[in-house]
C-alpha positions in Angstrom: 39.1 19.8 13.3 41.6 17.7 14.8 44.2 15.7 13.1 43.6 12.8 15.3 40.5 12.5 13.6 41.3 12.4 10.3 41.7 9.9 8.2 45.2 8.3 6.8 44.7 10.0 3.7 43.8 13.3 4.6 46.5 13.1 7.3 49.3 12.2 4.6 47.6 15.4 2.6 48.3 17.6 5.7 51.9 16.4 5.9 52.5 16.8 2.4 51.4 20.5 2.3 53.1 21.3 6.1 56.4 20.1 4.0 55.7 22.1 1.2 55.2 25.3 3.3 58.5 25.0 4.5 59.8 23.7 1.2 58.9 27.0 -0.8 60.1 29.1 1.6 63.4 27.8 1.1 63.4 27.6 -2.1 62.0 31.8 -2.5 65.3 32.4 -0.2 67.2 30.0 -2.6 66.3 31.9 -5.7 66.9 35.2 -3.9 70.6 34.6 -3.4 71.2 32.6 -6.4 71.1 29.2 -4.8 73.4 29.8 -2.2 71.7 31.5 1.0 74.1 33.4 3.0 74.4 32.4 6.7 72.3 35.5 8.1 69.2 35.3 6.0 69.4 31.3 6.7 69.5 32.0 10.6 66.3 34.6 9.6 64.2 31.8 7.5 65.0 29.1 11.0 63.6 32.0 13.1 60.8 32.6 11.1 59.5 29.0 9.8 58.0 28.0 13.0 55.3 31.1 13.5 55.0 30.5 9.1 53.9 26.5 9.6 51.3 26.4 12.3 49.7 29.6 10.8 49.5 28.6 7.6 48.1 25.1 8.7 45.3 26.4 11.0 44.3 28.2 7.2 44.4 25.3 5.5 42.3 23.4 7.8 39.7 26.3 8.3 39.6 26.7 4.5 38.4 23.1 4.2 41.6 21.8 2.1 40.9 18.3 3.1 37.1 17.5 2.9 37.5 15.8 -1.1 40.1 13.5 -2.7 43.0 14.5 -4.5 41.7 11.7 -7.6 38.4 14.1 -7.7 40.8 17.5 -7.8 38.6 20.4 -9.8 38.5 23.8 -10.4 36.5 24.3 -7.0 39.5 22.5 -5.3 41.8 25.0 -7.0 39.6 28.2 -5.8 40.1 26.7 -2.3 43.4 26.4 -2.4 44.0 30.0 -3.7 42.1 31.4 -1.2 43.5 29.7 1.5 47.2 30.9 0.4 46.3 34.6 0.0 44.6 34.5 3.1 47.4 32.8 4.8 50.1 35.4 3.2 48.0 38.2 4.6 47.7 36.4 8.4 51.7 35.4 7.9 52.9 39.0 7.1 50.4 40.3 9.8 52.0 38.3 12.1 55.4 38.4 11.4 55.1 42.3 11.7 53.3 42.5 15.1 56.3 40.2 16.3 59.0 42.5 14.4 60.0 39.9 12.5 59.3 40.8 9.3 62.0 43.9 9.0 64.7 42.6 6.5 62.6 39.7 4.9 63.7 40.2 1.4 60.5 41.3 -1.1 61.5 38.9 -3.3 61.4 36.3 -1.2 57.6 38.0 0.5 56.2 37.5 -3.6 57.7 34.2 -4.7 57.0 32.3 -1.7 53.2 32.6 -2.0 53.4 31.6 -5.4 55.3 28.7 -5.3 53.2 27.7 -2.5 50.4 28.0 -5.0 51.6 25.8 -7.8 53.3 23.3 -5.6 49.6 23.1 -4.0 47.8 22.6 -7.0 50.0 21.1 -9.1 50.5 18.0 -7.1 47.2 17.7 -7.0 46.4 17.9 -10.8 49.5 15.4 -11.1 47.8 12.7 -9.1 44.5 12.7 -10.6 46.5 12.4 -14.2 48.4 9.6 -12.8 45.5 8.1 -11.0 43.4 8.1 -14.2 46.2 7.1 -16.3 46.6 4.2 -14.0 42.9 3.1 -14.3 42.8 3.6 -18.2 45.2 1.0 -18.5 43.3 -1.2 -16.6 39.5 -0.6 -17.8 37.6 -2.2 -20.9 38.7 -0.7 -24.4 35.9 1.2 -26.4 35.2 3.1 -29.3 32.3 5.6 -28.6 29.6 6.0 -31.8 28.5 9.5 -32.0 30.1 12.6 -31.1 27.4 15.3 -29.9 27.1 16.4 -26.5 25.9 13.0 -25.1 28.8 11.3 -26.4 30.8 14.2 -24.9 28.9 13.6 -21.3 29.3 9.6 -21.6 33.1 10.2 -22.4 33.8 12.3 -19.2 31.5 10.2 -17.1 34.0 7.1 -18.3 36.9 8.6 -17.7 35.9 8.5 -13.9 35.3 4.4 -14.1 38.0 2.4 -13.7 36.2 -0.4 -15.8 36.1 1.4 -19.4 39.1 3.1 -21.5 37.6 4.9 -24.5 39.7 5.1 -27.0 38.1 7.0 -29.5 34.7 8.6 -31.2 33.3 7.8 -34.8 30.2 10.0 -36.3 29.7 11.2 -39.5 29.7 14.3 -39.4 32.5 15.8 -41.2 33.0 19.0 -39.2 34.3 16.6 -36.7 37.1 14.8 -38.0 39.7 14.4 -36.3 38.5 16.8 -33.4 39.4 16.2 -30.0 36.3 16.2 -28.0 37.0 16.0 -23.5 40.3 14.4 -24.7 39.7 11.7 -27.2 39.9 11.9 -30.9 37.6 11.6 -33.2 38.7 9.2 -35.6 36.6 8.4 -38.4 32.4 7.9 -39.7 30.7 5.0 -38.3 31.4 2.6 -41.6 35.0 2.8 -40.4 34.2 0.9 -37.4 35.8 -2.5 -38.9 38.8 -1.1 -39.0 39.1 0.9 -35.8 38.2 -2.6 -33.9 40.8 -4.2 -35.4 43.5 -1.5 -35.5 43.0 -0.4 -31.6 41.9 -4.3 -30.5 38.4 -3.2 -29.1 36.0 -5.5 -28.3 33.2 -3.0 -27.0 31.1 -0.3 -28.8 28.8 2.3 -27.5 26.1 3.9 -29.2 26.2 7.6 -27.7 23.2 9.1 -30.5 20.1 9.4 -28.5 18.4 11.9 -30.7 19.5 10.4 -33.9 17.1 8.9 -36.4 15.5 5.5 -36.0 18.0 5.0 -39.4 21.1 6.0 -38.1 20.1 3.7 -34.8 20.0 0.5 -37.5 23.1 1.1 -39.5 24.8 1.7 -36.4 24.1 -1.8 -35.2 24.4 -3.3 -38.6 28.0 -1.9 -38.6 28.3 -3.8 -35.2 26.6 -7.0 -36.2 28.2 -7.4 -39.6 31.9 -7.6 -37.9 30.2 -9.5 -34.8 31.0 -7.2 -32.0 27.8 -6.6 -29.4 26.8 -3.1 -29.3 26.0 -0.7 -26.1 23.4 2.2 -25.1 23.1 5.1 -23.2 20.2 5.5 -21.4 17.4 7.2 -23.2 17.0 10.8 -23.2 13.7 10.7 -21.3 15.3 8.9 -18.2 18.5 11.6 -18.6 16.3 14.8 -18.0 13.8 12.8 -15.1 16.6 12.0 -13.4 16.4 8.3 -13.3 19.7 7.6 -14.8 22.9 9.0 -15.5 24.6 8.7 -18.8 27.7 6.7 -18.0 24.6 3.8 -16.8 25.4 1.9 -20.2 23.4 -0.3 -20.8 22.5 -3.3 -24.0 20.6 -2.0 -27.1 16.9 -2.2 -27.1 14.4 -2.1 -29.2 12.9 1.4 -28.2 16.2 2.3 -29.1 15.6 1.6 -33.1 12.5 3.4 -33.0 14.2 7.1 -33.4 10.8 8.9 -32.0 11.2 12.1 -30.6 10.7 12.3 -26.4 7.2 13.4 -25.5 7.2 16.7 -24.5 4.0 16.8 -21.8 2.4 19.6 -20.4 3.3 19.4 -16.8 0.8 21.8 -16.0 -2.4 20.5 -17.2 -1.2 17.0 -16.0 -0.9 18.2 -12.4 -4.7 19.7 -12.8 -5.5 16.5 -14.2 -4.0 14.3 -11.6 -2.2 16.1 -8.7 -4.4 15.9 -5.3 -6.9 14.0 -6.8 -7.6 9.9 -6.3 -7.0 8.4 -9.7 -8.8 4.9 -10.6 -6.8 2.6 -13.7 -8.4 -0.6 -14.8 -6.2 -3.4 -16.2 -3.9 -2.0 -13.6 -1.3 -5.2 -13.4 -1.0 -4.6 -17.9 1.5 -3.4 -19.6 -0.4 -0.3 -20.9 -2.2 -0.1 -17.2 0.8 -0.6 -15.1 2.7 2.0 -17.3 -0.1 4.7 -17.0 0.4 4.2 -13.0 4.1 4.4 -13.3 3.8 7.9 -15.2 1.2 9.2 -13.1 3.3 8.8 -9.7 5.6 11.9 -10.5 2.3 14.0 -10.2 1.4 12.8 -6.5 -1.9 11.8 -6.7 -3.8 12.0 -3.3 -4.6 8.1 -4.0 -4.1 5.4 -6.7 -6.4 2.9 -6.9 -5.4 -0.1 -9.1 -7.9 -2.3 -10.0 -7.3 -5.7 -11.8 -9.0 -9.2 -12.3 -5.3 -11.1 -12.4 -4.0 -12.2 -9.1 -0.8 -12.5 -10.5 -0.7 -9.2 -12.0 -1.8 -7.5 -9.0 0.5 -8.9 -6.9 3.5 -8.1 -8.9 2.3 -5.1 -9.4 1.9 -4.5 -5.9 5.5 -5.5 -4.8 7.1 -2.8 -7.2 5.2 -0.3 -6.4 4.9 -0.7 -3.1 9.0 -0.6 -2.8 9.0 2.6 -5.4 6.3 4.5 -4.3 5.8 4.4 -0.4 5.3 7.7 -0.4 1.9 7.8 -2.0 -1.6 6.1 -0.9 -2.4 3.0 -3.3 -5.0 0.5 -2.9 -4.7 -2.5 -5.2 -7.9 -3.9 -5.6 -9.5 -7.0 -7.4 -12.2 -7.0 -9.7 -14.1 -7.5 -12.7 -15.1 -4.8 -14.8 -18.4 -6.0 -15.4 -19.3 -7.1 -11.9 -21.4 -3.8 -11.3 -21.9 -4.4 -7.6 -17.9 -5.0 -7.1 -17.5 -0.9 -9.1 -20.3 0.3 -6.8 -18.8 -0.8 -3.6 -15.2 0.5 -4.8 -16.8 4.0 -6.7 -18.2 4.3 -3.0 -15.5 3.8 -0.8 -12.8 5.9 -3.2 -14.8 8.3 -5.0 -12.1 8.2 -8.0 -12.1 11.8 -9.8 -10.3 10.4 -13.0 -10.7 6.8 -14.0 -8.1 5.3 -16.7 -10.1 2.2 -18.4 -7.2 0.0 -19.9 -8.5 -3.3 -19.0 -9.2 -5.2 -22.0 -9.4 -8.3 -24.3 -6.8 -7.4 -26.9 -5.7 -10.3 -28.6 -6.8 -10.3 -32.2 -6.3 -14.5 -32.7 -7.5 -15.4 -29.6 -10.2 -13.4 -29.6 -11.5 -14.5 -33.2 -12.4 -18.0 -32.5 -14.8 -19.2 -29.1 -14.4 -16.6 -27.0 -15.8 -13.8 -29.6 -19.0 -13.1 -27.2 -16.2 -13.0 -24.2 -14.6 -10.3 -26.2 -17.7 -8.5 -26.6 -18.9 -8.8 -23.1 -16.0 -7.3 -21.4 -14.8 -4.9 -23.9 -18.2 -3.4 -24.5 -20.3 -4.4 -21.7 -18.2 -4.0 -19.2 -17.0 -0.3 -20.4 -21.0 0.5 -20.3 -21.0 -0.3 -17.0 -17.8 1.4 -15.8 -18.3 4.7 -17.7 -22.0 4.2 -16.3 -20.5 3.7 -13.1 -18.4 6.6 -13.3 -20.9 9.1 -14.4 -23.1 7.9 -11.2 -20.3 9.0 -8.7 -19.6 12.3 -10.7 -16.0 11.6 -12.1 -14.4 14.3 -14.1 -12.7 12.4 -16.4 -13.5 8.9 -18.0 -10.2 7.9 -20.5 -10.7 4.7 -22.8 -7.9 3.1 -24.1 -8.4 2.3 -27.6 -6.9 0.9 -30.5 -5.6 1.1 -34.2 -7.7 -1.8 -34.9 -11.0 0.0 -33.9 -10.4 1.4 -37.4 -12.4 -0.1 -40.0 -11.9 -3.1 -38.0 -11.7 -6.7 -40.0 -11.5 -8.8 -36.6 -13.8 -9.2 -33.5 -11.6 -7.4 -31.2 -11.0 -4.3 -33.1 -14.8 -4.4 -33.9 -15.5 -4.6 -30.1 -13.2 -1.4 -29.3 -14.9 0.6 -31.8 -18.1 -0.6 -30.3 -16.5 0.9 -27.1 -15.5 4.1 -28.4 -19.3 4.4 -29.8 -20.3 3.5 -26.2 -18.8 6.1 -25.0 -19.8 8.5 -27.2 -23.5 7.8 -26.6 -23.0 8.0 -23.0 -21.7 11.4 -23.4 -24.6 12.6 -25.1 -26.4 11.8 -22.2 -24.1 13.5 -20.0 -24.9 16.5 -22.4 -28.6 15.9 -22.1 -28.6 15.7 -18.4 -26.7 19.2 -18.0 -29.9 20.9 -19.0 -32.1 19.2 -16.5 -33.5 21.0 -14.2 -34.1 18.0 -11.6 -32.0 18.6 -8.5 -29.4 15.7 -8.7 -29.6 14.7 -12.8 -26.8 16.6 -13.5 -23.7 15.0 -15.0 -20.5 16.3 -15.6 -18.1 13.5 -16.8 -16.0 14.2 -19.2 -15.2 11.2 -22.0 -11.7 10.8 -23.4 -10.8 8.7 -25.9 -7.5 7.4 -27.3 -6.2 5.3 -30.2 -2.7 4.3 -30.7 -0.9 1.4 -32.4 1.5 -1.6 -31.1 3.3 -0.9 -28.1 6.6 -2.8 -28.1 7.1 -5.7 -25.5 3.5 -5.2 -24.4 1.7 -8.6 -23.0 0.9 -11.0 -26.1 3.0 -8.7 -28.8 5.1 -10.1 -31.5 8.1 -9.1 -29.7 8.2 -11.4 -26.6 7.5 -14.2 -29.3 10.7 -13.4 -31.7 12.4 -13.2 -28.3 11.5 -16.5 -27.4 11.9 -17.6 -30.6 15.4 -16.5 -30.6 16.7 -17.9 -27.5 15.5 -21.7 -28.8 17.4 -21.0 -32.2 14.7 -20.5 -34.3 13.2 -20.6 -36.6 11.1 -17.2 -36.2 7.8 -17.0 -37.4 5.9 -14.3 -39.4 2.5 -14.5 -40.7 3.5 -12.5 -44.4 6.4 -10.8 -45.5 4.7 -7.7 -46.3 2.6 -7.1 -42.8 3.4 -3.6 -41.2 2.4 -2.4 -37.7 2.6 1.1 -36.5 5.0 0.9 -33.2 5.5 3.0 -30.1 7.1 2.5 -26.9 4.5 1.7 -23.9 6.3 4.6 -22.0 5.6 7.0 -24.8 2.2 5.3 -25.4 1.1 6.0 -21.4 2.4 9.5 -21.5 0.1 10.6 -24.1 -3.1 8.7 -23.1 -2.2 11.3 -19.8 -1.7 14.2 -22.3 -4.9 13.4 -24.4 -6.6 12.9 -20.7 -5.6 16.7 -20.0 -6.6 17.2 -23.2 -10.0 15.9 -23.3 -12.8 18.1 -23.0 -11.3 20.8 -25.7 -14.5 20.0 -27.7 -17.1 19.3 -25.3 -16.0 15.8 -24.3 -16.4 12.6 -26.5 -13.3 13.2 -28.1 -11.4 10.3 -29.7 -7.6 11.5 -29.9 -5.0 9.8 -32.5 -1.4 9.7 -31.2 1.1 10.5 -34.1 2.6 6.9 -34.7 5.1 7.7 -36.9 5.8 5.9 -40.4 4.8 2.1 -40.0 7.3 -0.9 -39.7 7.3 -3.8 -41.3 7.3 -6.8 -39.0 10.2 -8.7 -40.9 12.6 -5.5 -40.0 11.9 -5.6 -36.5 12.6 -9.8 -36.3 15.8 -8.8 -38.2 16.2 -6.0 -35.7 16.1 -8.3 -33.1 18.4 -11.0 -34.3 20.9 -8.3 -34.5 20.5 -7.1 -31.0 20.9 -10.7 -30.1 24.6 -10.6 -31.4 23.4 -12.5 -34.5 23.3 -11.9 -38.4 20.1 -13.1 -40.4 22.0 -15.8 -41.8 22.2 -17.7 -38.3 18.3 -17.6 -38.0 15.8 -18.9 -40.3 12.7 -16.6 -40.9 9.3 -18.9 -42.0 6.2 -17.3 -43.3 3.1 -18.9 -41.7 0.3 -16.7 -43.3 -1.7 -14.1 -42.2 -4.3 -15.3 -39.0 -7.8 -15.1 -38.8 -8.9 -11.4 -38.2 -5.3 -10.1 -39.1 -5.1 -6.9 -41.6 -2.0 -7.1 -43.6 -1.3 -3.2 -42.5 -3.4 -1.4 -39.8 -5.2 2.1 -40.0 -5.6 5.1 -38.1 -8.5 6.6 -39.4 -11.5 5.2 -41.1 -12.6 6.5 -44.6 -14.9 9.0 -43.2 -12.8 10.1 -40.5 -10.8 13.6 -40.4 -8.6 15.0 -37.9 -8.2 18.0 -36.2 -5.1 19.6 -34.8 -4.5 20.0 -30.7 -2.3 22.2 -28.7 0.1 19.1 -28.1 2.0 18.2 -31.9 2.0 14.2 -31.3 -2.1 14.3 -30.9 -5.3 15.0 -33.3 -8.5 15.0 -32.6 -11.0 12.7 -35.1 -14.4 13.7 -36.0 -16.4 11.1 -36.3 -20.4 10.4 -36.3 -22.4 10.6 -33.0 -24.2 8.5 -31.6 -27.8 9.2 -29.0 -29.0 7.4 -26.1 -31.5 5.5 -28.2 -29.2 3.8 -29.9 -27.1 3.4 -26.8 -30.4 1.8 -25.0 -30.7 -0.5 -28.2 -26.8 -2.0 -27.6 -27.3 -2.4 -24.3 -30.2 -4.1 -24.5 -29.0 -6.8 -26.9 -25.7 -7.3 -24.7 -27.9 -8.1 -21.6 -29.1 -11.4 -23.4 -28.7 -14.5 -20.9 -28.2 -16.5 -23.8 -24.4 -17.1 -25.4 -23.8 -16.2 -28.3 -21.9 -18.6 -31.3 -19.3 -16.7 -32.9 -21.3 -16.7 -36.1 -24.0 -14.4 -34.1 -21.4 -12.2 -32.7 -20.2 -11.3 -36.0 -23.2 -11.0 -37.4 -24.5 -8.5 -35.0 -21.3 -6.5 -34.6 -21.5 -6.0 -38.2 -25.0 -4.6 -37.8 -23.6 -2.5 -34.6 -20.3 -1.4 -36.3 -21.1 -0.7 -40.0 -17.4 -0.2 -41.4 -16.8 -3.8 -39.7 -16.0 -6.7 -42.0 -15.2 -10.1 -41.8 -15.4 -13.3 -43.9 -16.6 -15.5 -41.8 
């Protein structure tokens, strides 16, 4: 490595330690003779200084001395430099012994210059990384970190590396704590005392550093922030942490997801990659936010093709530019279609010969769905599964997953009813997988495996509450709610996709025709979350009016899980069950599908009439 080459830093870090080679080799022969060197051993250090320098240089440089920055200086810097003075005492002495030199160099002087070279070495360096982060701190955006666990810890030294933030200290309430000093900074206080650290310190950003921490703490958190009107900050979530798709220091606003408190899904890596890895995957409703989230989380297990069907342009097109740019590593085929045009799933069940097909296309608005277009609803929720799964039991796939609903429980609306009628479907169809197994006609085996799985709102999915209040928000109100008292159950649509994959693995633990129930957790009632948002919006309630509108048609006050006749049974994985519910035979199967091949339309009295004969536990008013 020639200097020439080097850069203006490392060339003023060569310099520097060529001067303080010669520097501490004065100064051992200075301490010696009590700081006045007599005129012999002064003539003996100007012979011996120029074999020391070059020597010791050609060390430094083989050693590697100048590859990082002195602001970076660590413990690995430190090893280096170590290494490269005991190796370069050894070479000097060698050196200065084979020349004759070294007879009547003082011991003293052999010991101490080695180690003054050693903590002149380091210790400049350890001085300019104080001084440069000193220099930034006063500089970067003051902060006051909530939470002091090991994330909190992590964000703090991640920060101290930014010239853009200065945390100034930690709050948490955990007692044990107090007045700690965690990578530096203190911990001052519990998170109630935030009020008065703002003021005191002057800080006019906080970051929320509690990732594991219960949906509970989350709130009163931000309604500590949002009661002395200061915006509040995130860490990334602990899933994108361990996947690798974020780093801690990536702050970032507070979310909704955030207030939830669930637990990360923990998923079986293994029986997803027998599941999906190798294999050419097929997901309906692909350009959705359920669909397109199932394709996002089912990447990381390198199918040998994705093929993403969806009857919205739009949708597919977006969906097609992201993924595209993300994922150009794997084979994807984005393909329009219509789940009930049997001849369009023929030609693409030919041509791709899926091995798992994800069926999240779907009507799933409950309003819209109630009034005019009820026999719409029907048509493609029911009919147009028939003739998927069908489809998919014709070309031999493995795996058939529905995505289902809460409201396929005891449903009181058309679109829940229509699910269930779904889930029923599917049921029937794998009786007749189970009646073909036993054939003994070459070719009228079936082996497709059903799967289904129910789970509640998914936050910030297409037509939720949640874009509304958003919306809402941003015109100054007023928001909207149908009844003070309506709950939902709530999950993210990241941890809703990873465990329609997990119950997809799953499926099959009974025979097939399993419907699994996520755990939703507790439910939430719809007024918290609009309050929830106006918060994250760096507002208080008072600033936005809330107006009841009453419930809508089809709308349940609360939403189920299970019918009355339903039980659950535990599975391997602890966030899904397993219901057992009635089965249904082929007959009936060739009844239903008989009625939804009518040419005729149906009025939306009909509909409900007959999906009440069809689904018993439905009910409606109308």
């Amino acid at each position: 490595m020639l200097i020439s080459r080097l850069s203006v830093r490392t060339i003023i870090a060569f310099v520097h330690d060529i001067a303080t080679v010669i520097m501490v080799w004065w100064l051992a022969y200075f301490f010696r003779f009590n700081f006045s060197i007599p005129p012999y051993y002064f003539e003996q250090l100007l012979e011996i200084l120029p074999w020391i320098v070059p020597v010791q240089a050609g060390i430094f440089l083989w050693f590697g001395l100048y590859r990082g920055l002195w602001r970076y200086a660590s413990f690995p810097d430190l090893k280096r430099i170590f290494l490269a003075v005991f190796f370069g005492t050894l070479t000097v002495l060698s050196m200065l012994w084979l020349l004759g030199m070294l007879y009547g160099v003082p011991r003293s002087v052999i010991i101490l210059a080695p180690i003054l070279l050693l903590l002149t070495m380091c210790g400049s360096r350890l001085m300019y990384r104080a001084w440069k982060e000193r220099r930034w701190y006063g500089s970067g955006k003051r902060v006051l970190v909530l939470g002091a666990g090991s994330t909190a810890m992590s964000l703090v030294k991640d920060l101290a590396k930014s010239p853009d933030w200065h945390v100034v200290g930690m709050l948490d309430d955990n007692p044990k704590k107090l007045g700690t000093r965690l990578q530096g900074v203190s911990v001052l206080g519990k998170i109630n005392d935030l009020p008065n650290w703002v003021q005191k310190l002057d800080v006019a950003h906080v970051i929320i550093a509690m990732p594991s921490a219960s949906r509970r703490a989350h709130r009163h958190a931000l309604e500590v922030c949002s009661s002395i009107g200061i915006k509040a900050m995130t860490v990334p979530s602990y899933v994108d942490v361990i996947s690798g798709n974020t780093k801690i220091s990536q702050i970032r606003d507070v979310e909704l997801d955030d207030l939830l408190g669930r637990a990360p899904v923990v998923l079986d890596d293994e029986g997803l990659h027998g599941l999906l890895t190798g294999k050419t995957i097929l997901v309906t409703g692909a350009g959705g936010s359920i669909g397109s989230e199932l394709c996002r989380q089912i990447m990381p297990f390198k199918p040998d093709r994705l093929v993403l069907l969806e009857l919205n342009e739009y949708a597919l097109y977006n969906i097609e530019e992201e993924f595209s740019a993300r994922f150009p590593e794997i084979c994807m085929s984005f393909v329009i279609g219509d789940v009930k045009d049997q001849a369009r799933l023929l030609q693409l069940f030919g041509q791709f010969q899926p091995a798992v097909v994800f069926h999240a296309a779907a009507y799933k608005h409950v309003p819209l769905m109630e009034n005019d277009n009820t026999w719409q609803a029907v048509l493609n929720n029911v009919k147009g599964t028939y003739i998927l799964a069908h489809t998919a039991i014709d070309f031999g796939v493995e795996k058939f997953v529905l995505v289902s609903t809460d409201k396929a429980v005891n449903p009181a609306n058309v679109m829940g009813a229509s699910k269930r009628l779904a889930e029923m479907v599917c049921q029937a169809l794998q009786q007749y997988v189970h009646h073909s197994a036993k054939s003994d006609v070459p070719g009228e085996k079936k082996n497709t495996c059903f799967v289904m799985v129910r789970f509640g709102n998914v936050l910030g999915s297409t037509g939720s509450v949640i874009p509304k209040f958003r919306s809402q928000i941003a015109k100054g109100g007023p928001i909207t709610i149908t009844h003070p008292d309506i709950t939902r159950y709530f999950m993210s649509i990241s941890e809703a996709a990873q465990l329609v994959l997990q119950a997809g693995s799953m499926g099959g633990m009974k025979g097939g025709g399993e419907i699994f129930v996520m755990d939703m957790g507790d439910p939430i009632k719809i007024v918290d979350l609009a309050k929830d948002l106006i918060r994250l919006s760096g507002l208080s309630d008072e600033d936005l009016k809330i107006v009841y509108s009453g419930l809508r048609p089809g709308e349940k006050l609360y939403e189920e899980l299970l019918a009355a006749d339903e039980n659950t049974l535990p599975t391997p994985h602890a966030k899904l069950r397993i219901t057992q519910v009635r089965q249904f035979d082929e007959q009936w199967l060739f009844a239903l599908i008989a009625w939804l091949d009518k040419d005729s339309v149906l009025s939306d009295k009909e509909v409900r009439q007959q999906l009440a004969k069809w689904v018993p536990e439905y009910s409606s008013d109308k």
